[in-house]
N, C-alpha and C positions, 0 to 999 in steps of 0.2 A: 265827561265821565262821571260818572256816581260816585256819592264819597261811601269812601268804605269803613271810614270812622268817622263817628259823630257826637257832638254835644252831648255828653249825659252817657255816653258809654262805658263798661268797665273792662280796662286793659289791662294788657300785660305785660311790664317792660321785659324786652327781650337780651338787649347788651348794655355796656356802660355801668359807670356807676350805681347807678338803681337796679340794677339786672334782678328778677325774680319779684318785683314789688308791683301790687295791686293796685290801680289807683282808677278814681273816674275823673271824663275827661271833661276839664271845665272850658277850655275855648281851643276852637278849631285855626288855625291861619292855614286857609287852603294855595293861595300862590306861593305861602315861602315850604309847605308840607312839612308845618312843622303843629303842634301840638299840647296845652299847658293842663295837665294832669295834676291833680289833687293829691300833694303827699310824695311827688315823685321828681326828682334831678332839682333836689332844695340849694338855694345858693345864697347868699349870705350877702349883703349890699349894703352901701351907706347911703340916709337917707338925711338931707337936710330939714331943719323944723320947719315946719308951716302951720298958720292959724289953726289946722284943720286935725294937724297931725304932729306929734312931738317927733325928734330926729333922732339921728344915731343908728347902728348897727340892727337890721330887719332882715329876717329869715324871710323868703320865699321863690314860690316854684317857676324854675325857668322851661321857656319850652323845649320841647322834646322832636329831633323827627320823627315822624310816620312809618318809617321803614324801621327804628325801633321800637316798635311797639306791637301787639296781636291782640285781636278784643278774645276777651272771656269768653268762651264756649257756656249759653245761658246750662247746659246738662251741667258739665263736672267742671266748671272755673278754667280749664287748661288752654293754654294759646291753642288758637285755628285761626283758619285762613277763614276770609268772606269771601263767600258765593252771591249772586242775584237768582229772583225765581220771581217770574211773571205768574199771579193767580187768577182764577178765574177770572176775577172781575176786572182785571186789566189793569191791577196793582202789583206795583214792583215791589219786593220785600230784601230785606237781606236773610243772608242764609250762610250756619256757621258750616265746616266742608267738614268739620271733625265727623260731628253729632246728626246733621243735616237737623236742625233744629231752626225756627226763625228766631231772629235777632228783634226785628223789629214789630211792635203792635200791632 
């Protein structure tokens, strides 16, 4: 199946903790359908030192599933559903269902 979110997309958390916050999406994990978003479901982790990196307590974003979340309607920012839409040229595109806008270049 087509993924219906992707790399570099801006969502919309829809429940949970984050619920209402904007974020784009920095890496996809499509077997577990889950999703690590920029800014969004921050958790707080201890991290031991290494050469590379000092230790101690480190903010960052855990993933998210897919089922909470709705990509940006490119029109007005508001959660919608993805549609697909075959174009002429025998390119598949995404497509927001709000707007019918395309998502993709």
């Amino acid at each position: 199946m087509a993924a219906k979110i992707k790399k570099g997309d801006k969502v919309v958390v829809m429940t949970g903790r984050s619920k209402g916050r904007v974020g784009e999406v920095i890496q996809v994990f499509p077997e577990e359908n889950r999703a690590i978003i920029r800014g969004v479901n921050i958790v707080r982790r201890h991290q031991r030192q290494t050469a590379s990196q000092e230790g101690g307590v480190i903010s960052k974003e855990a993933p998210i599933h897919l089922s909470n979340v709705a990509i940006a309607d490119p029109k007005d920012g508001k959660p919608t559903r993805v549609g697909f839409k075959v174009l002429d040229g025998g390119k598949k595109v995404r497509v927001a269902k709000r707007s019918g806008e395309q998502i993709d270049g």
